[in-house]
N, C-alpha and C positions, 0 to 999 in steps of 0.2 A: 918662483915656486913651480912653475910650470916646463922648468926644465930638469925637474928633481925625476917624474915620468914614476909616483910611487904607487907600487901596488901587493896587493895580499893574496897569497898563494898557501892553501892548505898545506898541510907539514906531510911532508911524504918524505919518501928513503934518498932523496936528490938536496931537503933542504936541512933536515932533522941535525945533523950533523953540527953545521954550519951555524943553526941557530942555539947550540950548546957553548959552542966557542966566545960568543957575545959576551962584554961584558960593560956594566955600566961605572960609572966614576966611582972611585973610593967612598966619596960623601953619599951617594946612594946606595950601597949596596946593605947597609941597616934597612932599606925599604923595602925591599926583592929578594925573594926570594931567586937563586939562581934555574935558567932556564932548562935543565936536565931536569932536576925536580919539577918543573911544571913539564915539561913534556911526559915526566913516568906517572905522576899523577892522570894525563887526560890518559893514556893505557885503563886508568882503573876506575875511572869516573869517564863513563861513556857519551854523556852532556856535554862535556866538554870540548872545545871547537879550538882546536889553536893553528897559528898562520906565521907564516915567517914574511913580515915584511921585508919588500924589495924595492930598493932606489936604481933605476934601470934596470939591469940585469945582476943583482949585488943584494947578498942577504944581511940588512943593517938593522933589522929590530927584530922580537916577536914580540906576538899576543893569543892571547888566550880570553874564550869568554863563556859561559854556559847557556846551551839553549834552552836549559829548562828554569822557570821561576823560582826564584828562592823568596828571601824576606824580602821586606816590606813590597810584597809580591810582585817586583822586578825581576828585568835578568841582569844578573853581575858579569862586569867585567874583571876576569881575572889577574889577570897581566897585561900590561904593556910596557915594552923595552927598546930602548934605541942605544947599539953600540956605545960608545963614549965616543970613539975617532966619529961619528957622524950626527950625534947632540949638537942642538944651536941653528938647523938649519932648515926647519919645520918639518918636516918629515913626520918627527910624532904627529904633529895636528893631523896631519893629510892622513896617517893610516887612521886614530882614532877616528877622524870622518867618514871612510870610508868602513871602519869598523860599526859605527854609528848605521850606515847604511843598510847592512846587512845582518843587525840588531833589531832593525825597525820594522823586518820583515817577518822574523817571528811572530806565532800567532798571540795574540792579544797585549801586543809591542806597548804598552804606554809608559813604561817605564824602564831606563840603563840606569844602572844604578854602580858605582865604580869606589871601593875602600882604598883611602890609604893615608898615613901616617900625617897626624896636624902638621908635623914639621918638613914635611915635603915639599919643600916652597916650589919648586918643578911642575912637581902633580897638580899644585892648587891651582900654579898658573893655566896651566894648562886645558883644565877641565875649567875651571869661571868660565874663559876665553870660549870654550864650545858651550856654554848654555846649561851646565850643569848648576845645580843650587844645595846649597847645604842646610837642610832644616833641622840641625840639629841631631841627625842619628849618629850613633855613637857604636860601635860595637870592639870591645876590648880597647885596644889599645889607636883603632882605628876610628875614622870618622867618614861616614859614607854621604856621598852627592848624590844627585840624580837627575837625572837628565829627563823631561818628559818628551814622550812623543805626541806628536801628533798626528791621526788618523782619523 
């Protein structure tokens, strides 16, 4: 893991591009929406923070998350994506971590709260694995975790 060296980088005019290209597996792509859509969205929704994750010098995921409160008065995470060529090799953990980090410092952080499809076996793995909990909220077709903080 520690020779993955993964980090997040605001989306600016050097990564924007690159993180439009990404694409995830066939079996995922009913859960994701694609990343030009979420990057023209944060354009019109100014809460929104998205980052091109990087495995050394190599644009291999994005994410997206809002810094302002939504329901169950969290902040959502909007997106997160890793290539298909580089799934399987923890990378998501280490950004969502690292995403987590800099979620927690928003003011009055107690709660990341992250939707996504029951049948997402990925996603579920993924978020249990960091500490997220599912009580039950539901929204449309989605099912949201949540992650508390502590402060």
């Amino acid at each position: 893991m520690d020779t993955l060296n993964v980090s997040l980088v605001e989306l600016n005019s050097e990564n924007w591009y690159e993180c439009c290209e990404l694409e995830v597996s066939k079996e995922q792509k009913d859960y994701i929406e694609p990343n030009a859509i979420s990057i023209a969205q944060s354009k019109f929704e100014p809460t929104l923070r998205p980052y091109a994750i990087y495995a050394e010098d190599q644009v291999v995921g994005f994410l997206m998350y809002n810094a302002e409160k939504e329901e169950l008065d969290g902040y959502w995470v909007y997106r997160i994506m890793i290539d298909k060529k580089f799934q399987g090799k923890g990378i998501g953990k280490a950004a969502t971590k690292l995403m987590i980090s800099e979620m927690a410092k928003l003011p009055n952080a107690n709660k990341i709260i992250v939707g996504y499809h029951p049948e997402n076996k990925g996603a579920h793995q993924l978020y249990s694995s960091l500490g997220f909990i599912d009580n039950g909220d539901r929204f449309g077709k989605e099912m949201a975790v949540i992650k508390y903080i502590n402060q």
